[in-house]
C-alpha positions in Angstrom: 178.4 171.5 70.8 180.4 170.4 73.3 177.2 169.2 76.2 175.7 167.6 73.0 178.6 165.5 72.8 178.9 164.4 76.8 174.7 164.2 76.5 175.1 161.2 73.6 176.1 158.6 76.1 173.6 159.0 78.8 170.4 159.1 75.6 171.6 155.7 73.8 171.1 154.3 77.0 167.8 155.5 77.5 166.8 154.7 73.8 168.2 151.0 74.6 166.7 150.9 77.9 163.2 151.8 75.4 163.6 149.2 73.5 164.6 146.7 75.9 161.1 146.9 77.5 159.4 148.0 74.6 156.5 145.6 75.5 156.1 146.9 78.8 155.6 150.5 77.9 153.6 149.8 74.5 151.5 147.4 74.5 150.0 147.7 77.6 148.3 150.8 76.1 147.7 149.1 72.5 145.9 146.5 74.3 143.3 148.5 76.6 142.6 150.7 73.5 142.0 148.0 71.0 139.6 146.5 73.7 137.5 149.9 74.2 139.2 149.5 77.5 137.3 146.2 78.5 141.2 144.5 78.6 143.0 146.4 81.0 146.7 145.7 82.1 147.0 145.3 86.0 151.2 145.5 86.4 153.9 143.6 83.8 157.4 143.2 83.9 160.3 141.9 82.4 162.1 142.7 78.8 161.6 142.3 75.1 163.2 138.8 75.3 160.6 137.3 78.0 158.4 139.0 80.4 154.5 138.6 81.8 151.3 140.9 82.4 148.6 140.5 85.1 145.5 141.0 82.7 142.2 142.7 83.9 138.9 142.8 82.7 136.7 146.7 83.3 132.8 147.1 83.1 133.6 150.6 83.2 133.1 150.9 87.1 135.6 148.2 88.3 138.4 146.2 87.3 138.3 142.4 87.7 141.6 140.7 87.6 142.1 137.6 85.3 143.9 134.8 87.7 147.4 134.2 86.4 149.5 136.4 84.6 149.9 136.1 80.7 153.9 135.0 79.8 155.6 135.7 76.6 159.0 134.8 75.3 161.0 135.9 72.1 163.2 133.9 69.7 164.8 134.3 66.3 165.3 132.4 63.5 163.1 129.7 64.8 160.8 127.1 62.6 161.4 129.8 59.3 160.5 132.5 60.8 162.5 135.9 61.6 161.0 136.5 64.8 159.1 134.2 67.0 156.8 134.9 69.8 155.8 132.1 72.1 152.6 133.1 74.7 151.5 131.4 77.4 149.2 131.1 80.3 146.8 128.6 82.0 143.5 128.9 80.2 145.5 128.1 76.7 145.9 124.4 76.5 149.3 124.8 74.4 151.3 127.9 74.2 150.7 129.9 71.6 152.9 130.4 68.7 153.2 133.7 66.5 155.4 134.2 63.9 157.0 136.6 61.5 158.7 136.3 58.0 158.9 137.8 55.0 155.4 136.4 54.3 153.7 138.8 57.3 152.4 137.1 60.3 152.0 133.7 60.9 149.7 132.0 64.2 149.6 128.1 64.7 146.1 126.8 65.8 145.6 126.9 69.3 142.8 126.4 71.8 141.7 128.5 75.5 139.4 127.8 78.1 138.0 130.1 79.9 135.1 130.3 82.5 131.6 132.1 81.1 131.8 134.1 84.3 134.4 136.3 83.1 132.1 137.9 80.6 130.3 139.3 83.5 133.6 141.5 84.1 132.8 143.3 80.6 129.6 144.9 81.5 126.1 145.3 80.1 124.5 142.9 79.1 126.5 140.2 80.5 126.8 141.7 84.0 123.3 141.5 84.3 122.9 137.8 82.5 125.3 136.5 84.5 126.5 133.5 82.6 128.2 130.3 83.3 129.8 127.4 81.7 132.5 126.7 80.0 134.2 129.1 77.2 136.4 127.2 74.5 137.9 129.3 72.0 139.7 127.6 68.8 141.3 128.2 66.0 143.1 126.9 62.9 146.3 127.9 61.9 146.2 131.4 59.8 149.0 133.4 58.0 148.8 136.7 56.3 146.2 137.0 53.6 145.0 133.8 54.3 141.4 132.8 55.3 140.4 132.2 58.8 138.7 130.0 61.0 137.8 130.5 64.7 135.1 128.9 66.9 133.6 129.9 70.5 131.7 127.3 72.1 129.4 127.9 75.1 129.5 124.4 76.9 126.8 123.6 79.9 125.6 127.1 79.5 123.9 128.3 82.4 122.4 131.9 83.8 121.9 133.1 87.0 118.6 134.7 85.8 117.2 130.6 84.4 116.2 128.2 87.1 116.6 125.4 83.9 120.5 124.1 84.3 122.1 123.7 81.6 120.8 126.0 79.2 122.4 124.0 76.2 125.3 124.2 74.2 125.7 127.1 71.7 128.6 127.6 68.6 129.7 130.7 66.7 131.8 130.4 63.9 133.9 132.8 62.6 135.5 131.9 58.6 137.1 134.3 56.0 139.8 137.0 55.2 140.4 139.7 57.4 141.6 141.5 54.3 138.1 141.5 52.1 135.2 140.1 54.4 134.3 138.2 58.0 131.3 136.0 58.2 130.1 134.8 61.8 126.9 132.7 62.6 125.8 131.5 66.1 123.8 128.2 66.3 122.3 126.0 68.8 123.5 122.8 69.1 121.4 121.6 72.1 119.2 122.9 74.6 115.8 124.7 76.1 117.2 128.1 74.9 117.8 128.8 71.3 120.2 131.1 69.9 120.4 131.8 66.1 122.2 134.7 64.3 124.2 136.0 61.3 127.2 138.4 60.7 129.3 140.2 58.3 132.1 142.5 58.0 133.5 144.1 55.1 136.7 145.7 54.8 135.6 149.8 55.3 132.3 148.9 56.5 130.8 148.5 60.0 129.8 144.9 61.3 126.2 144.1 60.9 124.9 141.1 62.9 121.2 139.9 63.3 120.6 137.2 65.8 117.6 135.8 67.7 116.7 134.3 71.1 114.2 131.8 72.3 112.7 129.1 74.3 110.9 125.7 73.5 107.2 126.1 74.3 107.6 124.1 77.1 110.4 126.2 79.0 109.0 129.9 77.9 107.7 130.4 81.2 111.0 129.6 82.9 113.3 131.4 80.5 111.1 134.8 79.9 113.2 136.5 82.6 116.5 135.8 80.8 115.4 136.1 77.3 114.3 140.3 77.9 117.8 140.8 79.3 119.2 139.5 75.7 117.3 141.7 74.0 113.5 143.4 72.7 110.7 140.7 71.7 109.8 140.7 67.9 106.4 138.6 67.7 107.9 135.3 69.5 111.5 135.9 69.4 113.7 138.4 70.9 116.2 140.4 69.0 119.7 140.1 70.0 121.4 143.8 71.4 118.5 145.5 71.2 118.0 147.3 74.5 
């Protein structure tokens, strides 16, 4: 038909105007929805080939916007692989690196910073806890079908429901394949409040985690107030998420 033919011109431009910015018009809504809509995206612009996104974070009533917008840039053919995607933004100490070949995916190790106050953005219980410090994030370098290993570190943790300052230092470690099974423990590594727990994930099955908060005799007094916003008492401990 002849206004099928006049029409062709006029809808490869739209499809290559698409793809052009197909990070603008996809991910955005990929990312809120693999965050339960805690991750929100505030604006973004630019192409496929380099562009940025102001990142919120939602409790569900409000939208706190992360300082700094998140910057991305696209390559080819670079350090063996296909496509490269290079991501960076102030809380990462080194851009970070993700590639992909015929292999799958491929992430270099990386590290970000981030204050503890931003968890307070997310909602319950952390809008109630309050918590402050330092958040660093790391991890190794990881392909596809390959074992990982991340760690989150809660450095001079703090509350704004605990008069004791710093709280300690706390470490969860998470190590395996994202293909069969995730294990994640939290430990204490210093401090009047102690936080112990264990998880697992297996591939088709929920994740079940079990962790624990307390205080040294000689700062129960001072940290009661905190400890049963974390969770229920069980005999002299309080149980983790349970509200």
């Amino acid at each position: 038909m002849k206004w099928v033919r006049q029409l062709w011109p006029f809808a490869l431009i739209a499809l290559a105007v698409l793809v052009w910015n197909y990070p603008v018009y996809a991910v955005s809504g990929k990312i809120e929805t693999a965050s339960g809509g805690k991750v929100q995206v505030l604006s973004s612009s630019g192409s496929i080939w380099a562009g940025q996104m102001q990142l919120g974070l939602s409790d569900g009533a409000r939208v706190y916007s992360i300082p700094e917008a998140v910057q991305w840039r696209l390559k080819f053919g670079q350090g063996g692989n296909w496509l490269a995607i290079a991501v960076e933004h102030p809380k990462l100490v080194a851009p970070l690196h993700l590639g992909f070949n015929g292999e799958g995916i491929t992430v270099d190790g990386g590290e970000l910073r981030m204050p503890a106050s931003w968890l307070g953005a997310t909602g319950a219980p952390f809008n109630t806890i309050r918590p402050e410090g330092l958040l660093q994030l790391s991890w190794a370098a990881w392909q596809s079908g390959g074992g990982l290993q991340t760690t989150l570190k809660w450095l001079d943790a703090q509350s704004a429901l605990a008069s004791i300052r710093p709280l300690g230092e706390y470490v969860i470690t998470v190590t395996g394949n994202p293909d069969t099974r995730i294990d994640m423990t939290l430990t204490t590594n210093k401090g009047p409040l102690m936080l112990e727990g264990s998880g697992q994930w297996e591939n088709g099955q929920r994740f079940v985690f079990n962790g624990y908060a307390s205080a040294q005799e000689r700062s129960k007094e001072a940290l009661t107030g905190l400890l049963s916003q974390m969770g229920r008492l069980e005999g002299d401990r309080y149980r983790l998420g349970v509200f």
